[in-house]
C-alpha positions as CSV (number, residue, x, y, z in Angstrom):
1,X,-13.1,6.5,11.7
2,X,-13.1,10.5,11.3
3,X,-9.1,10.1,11.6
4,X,-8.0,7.2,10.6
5,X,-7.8,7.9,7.0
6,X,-5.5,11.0,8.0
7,X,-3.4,8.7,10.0
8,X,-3.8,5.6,7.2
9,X,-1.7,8.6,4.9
10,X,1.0,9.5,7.6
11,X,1.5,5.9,8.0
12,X,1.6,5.6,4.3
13,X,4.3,8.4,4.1
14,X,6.9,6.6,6.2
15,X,6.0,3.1,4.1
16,X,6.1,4.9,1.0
17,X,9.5,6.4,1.5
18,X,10.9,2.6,3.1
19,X,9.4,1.2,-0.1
20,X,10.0,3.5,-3.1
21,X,13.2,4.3,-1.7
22,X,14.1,0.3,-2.1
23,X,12.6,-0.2,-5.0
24,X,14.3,2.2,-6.9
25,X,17.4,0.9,-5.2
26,X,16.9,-2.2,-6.7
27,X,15.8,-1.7,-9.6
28,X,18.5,1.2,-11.0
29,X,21.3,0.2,-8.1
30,X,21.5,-2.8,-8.3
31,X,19.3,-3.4,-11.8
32,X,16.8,-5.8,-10.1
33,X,13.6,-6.7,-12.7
34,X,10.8,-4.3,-12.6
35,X,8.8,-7.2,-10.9
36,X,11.6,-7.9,-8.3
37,X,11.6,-4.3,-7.6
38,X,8.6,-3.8,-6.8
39,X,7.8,-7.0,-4.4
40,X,10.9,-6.7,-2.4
41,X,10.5,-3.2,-1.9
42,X,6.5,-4.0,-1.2
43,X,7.3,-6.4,1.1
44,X,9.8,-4.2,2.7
45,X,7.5,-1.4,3.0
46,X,4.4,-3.7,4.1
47,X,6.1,-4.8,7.0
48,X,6.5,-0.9,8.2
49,X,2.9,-0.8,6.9
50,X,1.5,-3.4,9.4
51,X,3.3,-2.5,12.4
52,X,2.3,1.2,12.2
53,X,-1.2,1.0,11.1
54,X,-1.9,-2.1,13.3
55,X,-0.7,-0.1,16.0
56,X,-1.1,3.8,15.2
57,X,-4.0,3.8,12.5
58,X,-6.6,1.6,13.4
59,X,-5.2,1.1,16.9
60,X,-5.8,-2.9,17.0
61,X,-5.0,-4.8,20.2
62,X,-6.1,-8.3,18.8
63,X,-4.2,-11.1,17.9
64,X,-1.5,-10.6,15.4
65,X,-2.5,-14.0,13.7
66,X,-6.0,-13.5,12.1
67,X,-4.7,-9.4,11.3
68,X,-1.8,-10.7,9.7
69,X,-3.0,-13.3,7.2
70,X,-5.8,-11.1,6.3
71,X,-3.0,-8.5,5.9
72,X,-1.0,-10.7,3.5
73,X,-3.7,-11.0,1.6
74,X,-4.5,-8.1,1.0
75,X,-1.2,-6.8,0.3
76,X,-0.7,-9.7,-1.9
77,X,-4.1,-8.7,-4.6
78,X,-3.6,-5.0,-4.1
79,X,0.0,-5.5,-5.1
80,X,-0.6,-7.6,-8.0
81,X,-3.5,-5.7,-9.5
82,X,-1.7,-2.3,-9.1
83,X,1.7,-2.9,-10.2
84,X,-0.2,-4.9,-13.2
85,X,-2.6,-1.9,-13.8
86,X,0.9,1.0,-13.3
87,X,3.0,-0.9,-15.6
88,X,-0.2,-1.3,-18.5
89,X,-0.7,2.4,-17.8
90,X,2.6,3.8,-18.0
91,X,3.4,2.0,-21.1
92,X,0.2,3.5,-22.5
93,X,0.8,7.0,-21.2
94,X,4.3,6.8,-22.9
95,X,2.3,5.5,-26.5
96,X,0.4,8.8,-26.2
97,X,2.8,11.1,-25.2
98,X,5.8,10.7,-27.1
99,X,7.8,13.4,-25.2
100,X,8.7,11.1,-22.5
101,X,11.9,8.7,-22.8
102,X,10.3,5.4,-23.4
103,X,13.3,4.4,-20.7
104,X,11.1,5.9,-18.0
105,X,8.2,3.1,-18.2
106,X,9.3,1.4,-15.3
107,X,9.8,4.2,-13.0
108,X,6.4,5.9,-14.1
109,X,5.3,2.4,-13.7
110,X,6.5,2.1,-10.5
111,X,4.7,5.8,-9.2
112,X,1.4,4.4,-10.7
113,X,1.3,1.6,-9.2
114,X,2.5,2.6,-5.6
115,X,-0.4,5.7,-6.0
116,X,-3.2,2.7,-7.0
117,X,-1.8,0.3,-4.2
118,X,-2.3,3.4,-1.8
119,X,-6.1,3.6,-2.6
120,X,-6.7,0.0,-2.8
121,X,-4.8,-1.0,-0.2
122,X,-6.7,1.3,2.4
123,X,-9.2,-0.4,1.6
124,X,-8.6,-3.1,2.2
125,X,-7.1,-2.3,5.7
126,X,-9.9,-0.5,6.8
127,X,-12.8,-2.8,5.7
128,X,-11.2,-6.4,5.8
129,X,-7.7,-6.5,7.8
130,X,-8.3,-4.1,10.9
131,X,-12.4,-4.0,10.4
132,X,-13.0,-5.3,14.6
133,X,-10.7,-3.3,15.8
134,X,-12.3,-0.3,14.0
135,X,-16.0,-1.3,14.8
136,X,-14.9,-1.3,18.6
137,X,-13.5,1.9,18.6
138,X,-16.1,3.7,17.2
139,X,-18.3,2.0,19.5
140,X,-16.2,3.1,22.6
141,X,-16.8,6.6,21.6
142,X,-20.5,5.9,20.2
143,X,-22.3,3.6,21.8
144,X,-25.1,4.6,19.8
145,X,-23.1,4.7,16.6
146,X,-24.4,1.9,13.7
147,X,-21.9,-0.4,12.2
């Protein structure tokens, strides 16, 4: 547990950069909707997501089935709430600071909501998706240790 938050934003580093990068691909490349954007390049970055945290972070050797559907659901509200909450924010940050281009909503947007995603979506890894695989390594270390 003492690491895994450290390795949960090493993880989230390489995702972020998969992700981002794709997403702002999309969305000024190839001028995808904000909302397209940001779940193809979520989706694209959730798949590096699982694999390394499954496997690096929180070091889980059960079966990929229960992980994964937990996973997808979790991805699935944190996405939704923070790419709602980024784009409500930016669009009220830009109201109250008029300096800004109003053209920049979606891609300050896009930066809230990936930094609200990061928080909510560890989480949700930690306490839902990989939560057995965490209890039994702290146990292997403790045995005494309370979960």
């Amino acid at each position: 547990m003492k690491y895994s938050f450290i390795r949960f934003l090493i993880v989230g580093v390489i995702n972020t950069i998969v992700g981002l990068t794709t997403m702002y691909v999309l969305l000024n490349g190839f001028r995808f909707s904000y909302w397209w954007s940001t779940l193809l390049g979520n989706i694209v970055g959730a798949g590096v997501s699982f694999i390394l945290n499954r496997n690096f972070t929180f070091k889980n050797d059960s079966a990929i089935g229960g992980s994964l559907v937990r996973f997808v659901m979790v991805i699935g509200i944190c996405y939704f709430v923070s790419y709602s909450l980024g784009l409500k924010l930016a669009i009220w940050l830009l109201e109250k600071l008029p300096v800004v281009p109003k053209e920049f909503a979606k891609d300050l947007a896009v930066l809230l909501g990936t930094g609200i995603y990061t928080i909510l979506n560890y989480l949700g890894q930690k306490h839902f998706v990989f939560k057995e695989a965490e209890k039994r390594r702290i146990l292997k270390t403790d045995p005494n240790a309370d979960t």
